[in-house]
C-alpha positions in Angstrom: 17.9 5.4 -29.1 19.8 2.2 -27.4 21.9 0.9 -24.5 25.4 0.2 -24.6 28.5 -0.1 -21.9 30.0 3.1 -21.4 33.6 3.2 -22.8 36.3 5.5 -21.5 36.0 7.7 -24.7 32.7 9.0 -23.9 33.1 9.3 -20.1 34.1 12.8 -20.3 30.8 13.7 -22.4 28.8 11.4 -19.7 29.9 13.3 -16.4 28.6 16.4 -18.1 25.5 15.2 -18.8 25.3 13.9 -15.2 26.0 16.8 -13.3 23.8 18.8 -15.9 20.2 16.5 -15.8 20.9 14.1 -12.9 23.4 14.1 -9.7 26.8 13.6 -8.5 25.8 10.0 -7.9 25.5 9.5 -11.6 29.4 10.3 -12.2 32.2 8.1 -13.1 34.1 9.6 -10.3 31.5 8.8 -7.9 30.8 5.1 -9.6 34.5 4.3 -10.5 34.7 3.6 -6.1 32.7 0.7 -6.4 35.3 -1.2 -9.2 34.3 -4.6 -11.6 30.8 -4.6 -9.6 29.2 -1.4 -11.2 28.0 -1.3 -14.9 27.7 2.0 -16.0 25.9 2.2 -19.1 25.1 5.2 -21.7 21.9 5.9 -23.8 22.8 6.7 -26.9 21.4 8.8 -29.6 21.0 7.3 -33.4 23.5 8.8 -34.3 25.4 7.1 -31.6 26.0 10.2 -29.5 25.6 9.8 -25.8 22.5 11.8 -24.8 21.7 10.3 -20.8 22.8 6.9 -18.8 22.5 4.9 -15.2 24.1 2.4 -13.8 23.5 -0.9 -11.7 25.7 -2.7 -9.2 25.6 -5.8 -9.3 26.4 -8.6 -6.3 26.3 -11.8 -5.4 24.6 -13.2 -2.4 24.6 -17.2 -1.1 25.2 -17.8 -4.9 22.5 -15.8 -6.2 23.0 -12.5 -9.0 21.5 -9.5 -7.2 21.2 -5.7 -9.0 20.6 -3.0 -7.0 22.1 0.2 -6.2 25.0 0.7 -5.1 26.2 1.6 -1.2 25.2 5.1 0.0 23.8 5.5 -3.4 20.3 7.0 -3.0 19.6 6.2 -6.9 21.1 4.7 -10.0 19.4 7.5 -12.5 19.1 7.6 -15.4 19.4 11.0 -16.8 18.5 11.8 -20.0 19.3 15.0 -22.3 16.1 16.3 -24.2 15.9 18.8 -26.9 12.7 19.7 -27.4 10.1 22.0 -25.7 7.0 19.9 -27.0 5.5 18.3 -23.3 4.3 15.2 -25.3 7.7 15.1 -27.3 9.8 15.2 -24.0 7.2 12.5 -22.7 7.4 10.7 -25.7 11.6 10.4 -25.3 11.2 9.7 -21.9 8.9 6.5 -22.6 11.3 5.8 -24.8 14.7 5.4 -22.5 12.6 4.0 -20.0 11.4 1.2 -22.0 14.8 0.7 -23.4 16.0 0.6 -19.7 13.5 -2.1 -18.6 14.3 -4.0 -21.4 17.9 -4.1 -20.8 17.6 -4.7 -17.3 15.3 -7.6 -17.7 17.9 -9.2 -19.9 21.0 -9.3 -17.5 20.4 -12.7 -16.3 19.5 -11.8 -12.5 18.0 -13.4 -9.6 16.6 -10.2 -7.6 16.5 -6.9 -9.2 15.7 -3.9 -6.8 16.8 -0.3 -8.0 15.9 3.0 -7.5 15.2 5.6 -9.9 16.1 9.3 -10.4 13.7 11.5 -8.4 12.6 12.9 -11.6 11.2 9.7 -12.8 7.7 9.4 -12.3 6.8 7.0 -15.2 7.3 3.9 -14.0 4.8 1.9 -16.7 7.9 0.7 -18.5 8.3 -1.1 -15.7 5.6 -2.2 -14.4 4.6 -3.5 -18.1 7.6 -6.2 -18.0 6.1 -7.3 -14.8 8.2 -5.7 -11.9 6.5 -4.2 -8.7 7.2 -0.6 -8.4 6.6 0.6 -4.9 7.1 4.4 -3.8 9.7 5.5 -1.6 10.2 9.2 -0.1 12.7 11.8 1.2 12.4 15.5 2.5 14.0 18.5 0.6 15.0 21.9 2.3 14.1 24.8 -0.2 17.6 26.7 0.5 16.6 30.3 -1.5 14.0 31.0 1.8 15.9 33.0 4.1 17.3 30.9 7.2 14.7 32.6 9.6 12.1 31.1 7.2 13.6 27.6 7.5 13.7 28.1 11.1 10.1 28.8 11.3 8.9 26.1 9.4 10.9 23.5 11.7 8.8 21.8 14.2 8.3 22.8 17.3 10.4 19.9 18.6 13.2 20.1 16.4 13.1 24.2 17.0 13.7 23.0 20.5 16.3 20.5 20.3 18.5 23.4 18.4 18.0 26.4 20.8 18.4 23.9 23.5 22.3 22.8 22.3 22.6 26.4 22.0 21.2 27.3 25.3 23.7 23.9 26.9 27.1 26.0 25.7 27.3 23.1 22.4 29.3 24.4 19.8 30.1 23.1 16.0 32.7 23.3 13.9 33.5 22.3 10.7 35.6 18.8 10.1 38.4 18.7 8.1 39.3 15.4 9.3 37.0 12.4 8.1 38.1 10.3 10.5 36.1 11.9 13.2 32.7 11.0 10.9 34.0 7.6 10.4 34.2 7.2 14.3 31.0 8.6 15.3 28.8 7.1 12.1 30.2 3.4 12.9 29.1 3.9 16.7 25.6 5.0 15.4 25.7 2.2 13.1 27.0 -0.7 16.2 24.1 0.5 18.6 21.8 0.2 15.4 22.5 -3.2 14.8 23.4 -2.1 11.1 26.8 -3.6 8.9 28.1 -1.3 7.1 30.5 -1.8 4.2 33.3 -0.4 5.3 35.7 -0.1 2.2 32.9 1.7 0.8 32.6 4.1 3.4 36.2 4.3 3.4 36.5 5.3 -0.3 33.9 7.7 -0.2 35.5 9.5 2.9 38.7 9.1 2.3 39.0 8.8 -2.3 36.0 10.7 -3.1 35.3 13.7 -1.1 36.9 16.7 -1.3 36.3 20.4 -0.3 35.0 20.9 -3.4 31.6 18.1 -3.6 31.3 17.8 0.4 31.1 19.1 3.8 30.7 17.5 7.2 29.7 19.5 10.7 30.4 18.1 14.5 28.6 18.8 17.6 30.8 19.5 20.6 30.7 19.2 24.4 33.6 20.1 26.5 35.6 19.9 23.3 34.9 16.4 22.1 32.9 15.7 18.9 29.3 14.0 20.3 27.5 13.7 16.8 28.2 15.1 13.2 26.4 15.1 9.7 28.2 14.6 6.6 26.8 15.5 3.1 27.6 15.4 -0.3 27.2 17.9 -3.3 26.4 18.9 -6.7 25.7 22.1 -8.7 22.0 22.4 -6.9 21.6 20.4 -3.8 23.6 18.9 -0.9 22.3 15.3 0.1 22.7 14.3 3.5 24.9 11.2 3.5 26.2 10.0 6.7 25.4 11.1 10.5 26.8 9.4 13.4 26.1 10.6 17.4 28.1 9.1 20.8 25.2 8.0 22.6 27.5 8.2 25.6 27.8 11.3 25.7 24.6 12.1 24.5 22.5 15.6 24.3 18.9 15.7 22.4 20.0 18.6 20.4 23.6 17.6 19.0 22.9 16.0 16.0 20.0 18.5 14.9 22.2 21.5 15.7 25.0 20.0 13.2 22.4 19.8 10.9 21.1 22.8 11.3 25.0 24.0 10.5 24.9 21.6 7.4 22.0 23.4 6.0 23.3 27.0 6.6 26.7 25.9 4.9 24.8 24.6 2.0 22.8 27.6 1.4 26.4 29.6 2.1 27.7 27.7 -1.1 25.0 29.1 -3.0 23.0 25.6 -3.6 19.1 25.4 -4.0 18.5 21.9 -2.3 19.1 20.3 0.7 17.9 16.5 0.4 17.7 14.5 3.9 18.2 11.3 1.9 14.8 9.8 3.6 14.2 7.2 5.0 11.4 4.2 5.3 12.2 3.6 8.9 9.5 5.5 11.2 11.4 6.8 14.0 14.0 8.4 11.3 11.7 9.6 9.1 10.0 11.4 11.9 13.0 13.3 12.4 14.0 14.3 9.1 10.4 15.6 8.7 10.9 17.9 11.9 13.1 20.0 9.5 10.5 21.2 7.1 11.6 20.0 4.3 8.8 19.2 1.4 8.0 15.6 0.9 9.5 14.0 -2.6 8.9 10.3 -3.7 10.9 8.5 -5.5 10.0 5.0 -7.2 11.8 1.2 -6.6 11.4 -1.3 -8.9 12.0 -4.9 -8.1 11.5 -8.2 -9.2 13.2 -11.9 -8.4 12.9 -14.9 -10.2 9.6 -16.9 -8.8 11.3 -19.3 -6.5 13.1 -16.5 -4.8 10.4 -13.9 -4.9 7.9 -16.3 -2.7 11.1 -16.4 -0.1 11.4 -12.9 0.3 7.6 -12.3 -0.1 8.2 -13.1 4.0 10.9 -11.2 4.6 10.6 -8.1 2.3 6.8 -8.0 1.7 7.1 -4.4 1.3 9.3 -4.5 -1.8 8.5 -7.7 -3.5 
């Protein structure tokens, strides 16, 4: 098994692979938007066949190298192909790749490293033996094959509430066909955050990227005007929420949970198994997403800075580093 640059001969056989073991976030289509700063790299068989990948994004920051995911990229894999039915074979490979991805990370000459791996991954010693920190991170996942009353049930109370009380309000939703709208309402959410946002990058996945056939979007109306939205992306099993945007002037406590609740009954329309809420550390959104009943998932970071740097952010990011 080893490491090398994908080429454009075996991108074909790579985007299989990547909607087959890991995500639509692991596709060329889906990295080619972020141009000369995204590495994507294949793990290759002896043979030299290409069996699983990731990739890194790489940026520069006040003149430092930083490798981390790239934007609205909830992880950077890998994914890895496995034949074998043995548990301690398939663990065995696994060690393997990951050992052969820590290694190649550690070489690439960074400042700060700080990626996130596949949900799938739970070994994280690889890493952890070269001497990064590795600190768990979560989202919530909708079970879409329960029937909708079930998923209903299973809400909170609150959330329950904020639904049947857009209802009850004469809210409606429809589906959005133009971007543009989500583009609007996300960068207001985003201004009363306090948040930048790239904004090529959200451009490109909006307006390159999506399609009707890999994502959806839902708005909120009152008195005909779009008050909040949800926009999510999709593979062959799961639709991951993406971007949300809301118009706190014109604000109601149920718009943006009822077109959620519509983003979740379109997803389990198309016939997918998953819906992923893309979770967040933040408290006050993580309290939300967990009023939909999803089931808690982690998901593993792994960082590490050169020692000079790494005391700085030990102040500012204590968390990760």
């Amino acid at each position: 098994m080893k490491i090398l640059e994908l080429t454009g001969r075996d991108e074909a056989r790579f985007d299989e692979l990547a909607l087959s073991h890991g995500s639509i976030f692991n596709t060329t289509g889906w990295t080619r938007m972020f141009g000369s700063e995204i590495r994507n790299y294949g793990i290759y068989s002896d043979g030299c066949d290409v069996i699983g990948g990731f990739m890194v994004y790489e940026t520069r920051k006040f003149g430092i190298s930083i490798y981390r995911n790239p934007p609205f990229t909830p992880t950077i894999g890998p994914f890895l192909k496995i034949e074998a039915s043995n548990p301690v074979v398939i663990m065995d490979r696994w060690k393997e790749a990951l050992s052969l991805i820590a290694e190649h990370i550690s070489g690439l000459g960074f400042s700060v490293v700080s990626i996130a791996l596949d949900r799938t991954v739970v070994d994280t010693q690889p890493f952890i033996w070269r001497e990064n920190k590795v600190v768990p991170e979560y989202t919530y996942v909708l079970d879409l094959t329960k029937t909708q009353a079930h998923i209903m049930k299973e809400m909170s109370p609150e959330r329950r509430k904020n639904i049947n009380k857009a209802l009850r309000d004469g809210l409606l939703t429809r589906r959005v066909t133009d971007y543009g709208e989500v583009k609007l309402l996300a960068n207001k959410t985003f201004a009363r955050q306090g948040m930048r946002i790239d904004q090529r990058c959200l451009d490109k996945i909006l307006f390159e990227f999506a399609n009707e056939g890999n994502s959806f979007a839902f708005a909120t109306l009152r008195s005909g005007t779009p008050i909040a939205c949800s926009f999510c992306i999709y593979d062959r099993s799961t639709a991951y929420y993406l971007i949300g945007g809301y118009d706190s002037d014109r604000r109601h406590h149920g718009a943006g949970a009822l077109s959620m609740w519509e983003s979740i009954k379109h997803a389990q329309a198309l016939g997918l198994r998953n819906f992923d809420f893309e979770g967040s550390m933040v408290p006050k959104i993580e309290t939300y997403f967990r009023g939909f009943g999803g089931r808690l998932r982690p998901y593993y970071r792994v960082n590490k800075a050169t020692l000079p740097i790494e005391i700085l952010l030990k102040f500012f990011k204590r968390r990760l580093f």
